[in-house]
C-alpha distance (Angstrom), angle and dihedral (degrees) to the residues before:
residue distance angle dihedral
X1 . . .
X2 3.47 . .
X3 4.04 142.2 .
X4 3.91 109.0 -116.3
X5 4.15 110.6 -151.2
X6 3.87 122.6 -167.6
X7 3.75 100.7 -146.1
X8 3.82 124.3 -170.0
X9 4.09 104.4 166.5
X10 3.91 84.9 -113.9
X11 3.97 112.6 130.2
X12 4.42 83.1 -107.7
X13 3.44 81.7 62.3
X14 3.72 113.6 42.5
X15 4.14 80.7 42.6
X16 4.34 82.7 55.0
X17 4.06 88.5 42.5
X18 3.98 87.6 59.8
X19 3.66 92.1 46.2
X20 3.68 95.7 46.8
X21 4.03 92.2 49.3
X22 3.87 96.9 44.8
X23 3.53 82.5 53.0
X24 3.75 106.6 44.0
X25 3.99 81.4 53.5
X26 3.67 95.3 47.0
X27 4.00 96.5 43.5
X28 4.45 91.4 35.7
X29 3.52 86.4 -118.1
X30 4.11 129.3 142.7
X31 3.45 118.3 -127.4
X32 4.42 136.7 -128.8
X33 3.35 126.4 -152.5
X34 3.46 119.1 -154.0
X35 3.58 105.7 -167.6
X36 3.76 117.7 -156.7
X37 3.77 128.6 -131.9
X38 3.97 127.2 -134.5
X39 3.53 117.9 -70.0
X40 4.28 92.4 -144.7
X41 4.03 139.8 -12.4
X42 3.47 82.7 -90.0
X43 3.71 103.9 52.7
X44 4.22 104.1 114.8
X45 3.78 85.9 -150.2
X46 3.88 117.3 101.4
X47 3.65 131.1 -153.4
X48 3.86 77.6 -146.1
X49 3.83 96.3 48.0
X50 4.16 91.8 45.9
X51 3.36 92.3 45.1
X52 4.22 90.5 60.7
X53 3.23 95.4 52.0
X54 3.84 91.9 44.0
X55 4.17 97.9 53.2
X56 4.02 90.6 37.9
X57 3.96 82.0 60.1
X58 3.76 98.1 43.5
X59 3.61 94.2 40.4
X60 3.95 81.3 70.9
X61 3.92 96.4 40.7
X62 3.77 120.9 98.1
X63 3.66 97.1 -140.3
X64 3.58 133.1 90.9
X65 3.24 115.2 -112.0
X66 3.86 147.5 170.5
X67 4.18 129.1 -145.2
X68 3.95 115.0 -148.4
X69 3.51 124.2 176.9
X70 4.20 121.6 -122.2
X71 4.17 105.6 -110.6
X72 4.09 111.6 -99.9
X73 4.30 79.3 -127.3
X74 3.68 103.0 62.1
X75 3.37 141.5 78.9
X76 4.35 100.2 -119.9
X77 3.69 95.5 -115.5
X78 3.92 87.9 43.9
X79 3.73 85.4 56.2
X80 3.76 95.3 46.9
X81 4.22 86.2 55.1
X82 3.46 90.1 45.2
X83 4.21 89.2 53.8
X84 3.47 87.3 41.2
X85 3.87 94.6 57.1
X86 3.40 90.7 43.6
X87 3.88 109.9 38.7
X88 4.36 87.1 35.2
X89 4.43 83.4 -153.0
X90 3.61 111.4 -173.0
X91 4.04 85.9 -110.5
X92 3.01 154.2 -4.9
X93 3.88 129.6 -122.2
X94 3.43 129.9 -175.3
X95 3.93 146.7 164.8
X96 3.82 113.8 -95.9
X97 4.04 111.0 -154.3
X98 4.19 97.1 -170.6
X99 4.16 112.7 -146.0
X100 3.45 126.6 -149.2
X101 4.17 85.9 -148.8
X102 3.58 132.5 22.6
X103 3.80 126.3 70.7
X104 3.88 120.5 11.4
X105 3.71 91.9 -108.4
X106 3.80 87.9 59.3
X107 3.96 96.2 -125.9
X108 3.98 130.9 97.5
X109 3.37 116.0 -93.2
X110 4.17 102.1 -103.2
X111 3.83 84.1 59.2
X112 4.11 94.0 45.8
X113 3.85 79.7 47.5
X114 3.85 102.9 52.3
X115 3.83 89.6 38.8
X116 3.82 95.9 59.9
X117 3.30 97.2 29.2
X118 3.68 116.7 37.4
X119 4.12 115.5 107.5
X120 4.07 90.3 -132.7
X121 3.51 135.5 45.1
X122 3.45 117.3 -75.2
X123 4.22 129.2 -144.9
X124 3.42 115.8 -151.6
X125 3.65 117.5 -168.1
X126 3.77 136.3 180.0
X127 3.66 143.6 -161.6
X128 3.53 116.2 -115.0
């Protein structure tokens, strides 16, 4: 089995990339990256720009590990599910950005999503 990790290149996410490799070492487990796509044109963040700071991390890790990338057709926590289902990891882990407005459980909705729906447990981690 395996630990799946949604991975942006957001501080959530690089704080959710250090929990999933400490424990992928800990539990002897490999490790896959689901790497997320732009939300909009205008989105600074790059697939290209998350994905170097994701391999110059892993390139350090003692874990195996795979990188996919999130499908151009699905909502990103739809995608995570839909790796979930597929992969069946041992967890889940993602980066949890809190908001002071938005949905009553003070998340985004991809991260309400995967919580309630996801068929294994899921870590959520944050970076303060």
């Amino acid at each position: 089995m395996s630990i799946l990790l949604a991975y942006h290149g957001t501080d959530e996410s690089n704080a959710a990339l250090e929990s999933a490799i400490e424990l992928a070492q800990a539990l002897g487990k490999s490790l896959v990256v689901l790497v997320a796509r732009r939300e909009s044109a205008d989105d600074p963040r790059t697939v290209e720009g998350a994905e170097d700071k994701l391999w110059d991390r892993l390139e350090c890790a003692a874990i195996s590990f795979s990188v996919r990338h999130a499908r151009a057709d699905l909502q990103i926590g739809d995608d995570i599910l839909a790796a979930a289902h597929e992969l069946k990891p041992s967890m889940v882990v993602i980066g949890l950005r809190g908001r002071a407005h938005g949905s009553s459980l003070g998340m985004g909705v991809n991260a309400a999503k995967v919580l309630l729906e996801a068929p294994v447990p899921v870590l959520t981690v944050t970076s303060h």
